[in-house]
C-alpha positions in Angstrom: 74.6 264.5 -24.6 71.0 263.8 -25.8 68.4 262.9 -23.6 66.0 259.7 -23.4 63.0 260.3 -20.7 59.8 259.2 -19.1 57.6 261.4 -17.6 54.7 260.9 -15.0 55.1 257.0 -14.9 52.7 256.2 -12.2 53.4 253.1 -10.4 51.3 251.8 -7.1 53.9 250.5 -4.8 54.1 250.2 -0.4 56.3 252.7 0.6 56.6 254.9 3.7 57.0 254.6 7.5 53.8 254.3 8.8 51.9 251.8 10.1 49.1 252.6 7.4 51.9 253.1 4.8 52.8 249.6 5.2 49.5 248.7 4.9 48.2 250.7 1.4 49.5 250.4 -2.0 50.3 254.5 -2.7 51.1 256.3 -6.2 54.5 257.3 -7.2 55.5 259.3 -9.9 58.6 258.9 -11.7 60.2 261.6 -14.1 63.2 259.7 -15.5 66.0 261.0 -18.0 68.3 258.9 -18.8 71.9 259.9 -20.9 72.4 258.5 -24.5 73.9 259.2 -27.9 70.7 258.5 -30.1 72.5 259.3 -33.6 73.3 255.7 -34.4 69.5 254.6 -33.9 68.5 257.9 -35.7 71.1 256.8 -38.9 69.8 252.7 -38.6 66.1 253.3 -37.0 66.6 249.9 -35.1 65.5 249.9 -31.7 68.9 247.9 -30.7 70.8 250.5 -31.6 69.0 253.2 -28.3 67.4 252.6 -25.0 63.9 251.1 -25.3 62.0 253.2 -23.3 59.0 250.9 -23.1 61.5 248.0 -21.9 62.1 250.9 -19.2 59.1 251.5 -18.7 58.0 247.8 -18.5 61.4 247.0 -16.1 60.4 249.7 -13.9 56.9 249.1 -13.1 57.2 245.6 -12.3 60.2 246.4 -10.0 58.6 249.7 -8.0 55.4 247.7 -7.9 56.9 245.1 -5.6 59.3 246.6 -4.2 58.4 247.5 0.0 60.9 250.5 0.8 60.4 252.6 4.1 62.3 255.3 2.4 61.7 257.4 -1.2 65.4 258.1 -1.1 66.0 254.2 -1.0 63.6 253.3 -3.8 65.1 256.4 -6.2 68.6 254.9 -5.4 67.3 251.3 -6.5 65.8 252.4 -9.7 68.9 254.2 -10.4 70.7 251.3 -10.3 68.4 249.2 -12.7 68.8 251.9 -15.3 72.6 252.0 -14.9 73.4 248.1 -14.5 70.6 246.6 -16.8 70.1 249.1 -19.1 73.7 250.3 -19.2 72.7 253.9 -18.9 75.9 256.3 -18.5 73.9 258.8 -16.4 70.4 259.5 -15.3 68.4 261.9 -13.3 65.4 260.7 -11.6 62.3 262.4 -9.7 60.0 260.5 -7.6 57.0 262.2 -6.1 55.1 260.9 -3.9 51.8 262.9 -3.7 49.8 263.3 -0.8 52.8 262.4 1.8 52.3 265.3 3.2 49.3 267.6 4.2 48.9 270.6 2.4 51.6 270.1 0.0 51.1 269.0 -3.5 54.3 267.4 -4.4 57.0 265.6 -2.5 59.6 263.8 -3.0 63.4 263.4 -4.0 65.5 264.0 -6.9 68.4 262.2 -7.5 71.5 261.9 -10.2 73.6 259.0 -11.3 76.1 258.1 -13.4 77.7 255.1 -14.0 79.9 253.1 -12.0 83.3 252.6 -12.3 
């Protein structure tokens, strides 16, 4: 299995339980791998032939930026689901961090894995 990915896409989105959550735009980070056999695009070097990461990317950031989840574990699930129904993705890990959720801790978040339906 070979591997596409994203690392450290940073998307401003509402998310969060609290009152002032609901009210401020807050970073996320997304770390996405995403399953894929890249040896036909490496033999025709046409971007038809593997997963566009910049569509990805591109998909991603307008979705997480207007989405309004309560829940991290709701938005990973739903971006999960884009990668798998619109970009036909067979698997994918993803790791969203949201940074600053809680006091004294650098990093939190969930980490979640896919694959695709049947």
């Amino acid at each position: 299995m070979d591997i596409i990915y994203l690392k450290d896409l940073r998307i401003d989105t509402v998310v969060g339980i609290f009152d002032w959550e609901r009210r401020t735009k807050q970073t996320v980070i997304l770390d996405v791998e995403m399953a894929a056999d890249v040896r036909k695009a490496a033999i025709s070097d046409r971007i038809e032939d593997t997963i566009n990461y910049k569509a990805v990317a591109k998909r991603l950031i307008a979705f997480v930026g207007e989405s309004d989840f309560r829940l991290v574990e709701t938005l990973a699930e739903r971006v999960a689901g884009i990668l798998i129904d619109e970009f036909k993705v067979t698997w994918c890990r993803l790791r969203l961090n949201k940074q600053g959720a809680v006091r004294g801790v650098r990093d939190v978040g969930v980490v979640i894995e896919r694959g695709a339906r049947t």
